[in-house]
C-alpha positions as CSV (number, residue, x, y, z in Angstrom):
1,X,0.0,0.0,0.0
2,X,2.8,2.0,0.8
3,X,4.4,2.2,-3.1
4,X,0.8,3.2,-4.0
5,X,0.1,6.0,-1.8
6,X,3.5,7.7,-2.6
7,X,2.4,7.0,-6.5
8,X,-0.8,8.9,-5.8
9,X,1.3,12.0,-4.6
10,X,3.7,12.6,-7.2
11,X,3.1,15.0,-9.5
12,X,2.8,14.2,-13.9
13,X,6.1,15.4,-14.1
14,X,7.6,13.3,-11.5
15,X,5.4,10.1,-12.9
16,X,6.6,11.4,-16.5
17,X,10.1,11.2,-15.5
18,X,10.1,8.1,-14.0
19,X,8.5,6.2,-16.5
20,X,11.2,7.8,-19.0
21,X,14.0,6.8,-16.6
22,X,12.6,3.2,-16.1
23,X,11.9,2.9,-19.9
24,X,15.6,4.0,-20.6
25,X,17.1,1.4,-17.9
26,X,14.9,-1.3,-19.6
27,X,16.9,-0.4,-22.8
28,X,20.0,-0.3,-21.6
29,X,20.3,3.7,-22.9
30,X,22.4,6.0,-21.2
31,X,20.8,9.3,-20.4
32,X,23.4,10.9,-22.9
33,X,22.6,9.1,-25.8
34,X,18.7,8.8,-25.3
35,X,18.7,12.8,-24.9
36,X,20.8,12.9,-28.2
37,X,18.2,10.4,-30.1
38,X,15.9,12.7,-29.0
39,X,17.5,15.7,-30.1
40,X,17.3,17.3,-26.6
41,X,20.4,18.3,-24.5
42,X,21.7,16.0,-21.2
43,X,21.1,18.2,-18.5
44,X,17.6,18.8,-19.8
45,X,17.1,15.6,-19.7
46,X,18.4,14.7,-16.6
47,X,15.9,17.5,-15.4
48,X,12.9,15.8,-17.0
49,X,13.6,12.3,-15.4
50,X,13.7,13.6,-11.7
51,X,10.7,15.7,-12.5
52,X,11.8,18.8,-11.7
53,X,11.1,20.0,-15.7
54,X,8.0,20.8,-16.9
55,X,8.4,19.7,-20.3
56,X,6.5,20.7,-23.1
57,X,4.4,18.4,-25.3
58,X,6.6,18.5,-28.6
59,X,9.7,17.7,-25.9
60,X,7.8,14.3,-24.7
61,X,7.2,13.8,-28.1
62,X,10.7,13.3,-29.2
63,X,11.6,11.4,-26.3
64,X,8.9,8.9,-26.6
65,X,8.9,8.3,-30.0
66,X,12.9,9.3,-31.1
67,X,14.3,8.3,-28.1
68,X,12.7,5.7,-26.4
69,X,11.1,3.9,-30.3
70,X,7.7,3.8,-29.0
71,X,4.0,5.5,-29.3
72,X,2.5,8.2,-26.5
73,X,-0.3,5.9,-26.3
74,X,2.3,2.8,-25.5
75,X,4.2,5.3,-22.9
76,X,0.8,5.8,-20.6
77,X,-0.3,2.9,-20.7
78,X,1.6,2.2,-17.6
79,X,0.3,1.6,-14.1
80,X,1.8,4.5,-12.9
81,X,-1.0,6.5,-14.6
82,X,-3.4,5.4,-13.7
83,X,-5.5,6.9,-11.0
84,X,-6.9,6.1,-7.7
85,X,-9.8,3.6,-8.0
């Protein structure tokens, strides 16, 4: 229950960045060359995965789909989205 309630308060960034960083672990990516795939800069990108970014829309964008190889639709469709029942 625990891992659930600190879920709940986290903010999107935070959940955003997260999912990015666990996505880019998965893939064995470092955070250098996912931020270059998705044509963003390192330190940016460091910001984004400890949520302390607010990114824009087109800035997901190219990290999902450039970067990471997958759809928006693929990226929520993650547990940590999804809200309290």
């Amino acid at each position: 229950m625990r891992h659930t309630s600190i879920l709940l308060d986290m903010t999107i960034q935070q959940k955003i960045g997260l999912r990015i960083k666990a996505l880019r672990a998965q893939k064995e990516l470092k955070q250098e060359h996912l931020a270059w795939q998705s044509e963003l800069d390192r330190t940016y990108m460091n910001h984004v995965e400890n949520g302390k970014r607010n990114l824009t829309v087109n800035s997901l964008q190219k990290i999902v789909e450039k970067g990471l190889k997958m759809s928006l639709t693929d990226f929520f469709n993650d547990p940590i989205f999804k809200e309290k029942q």
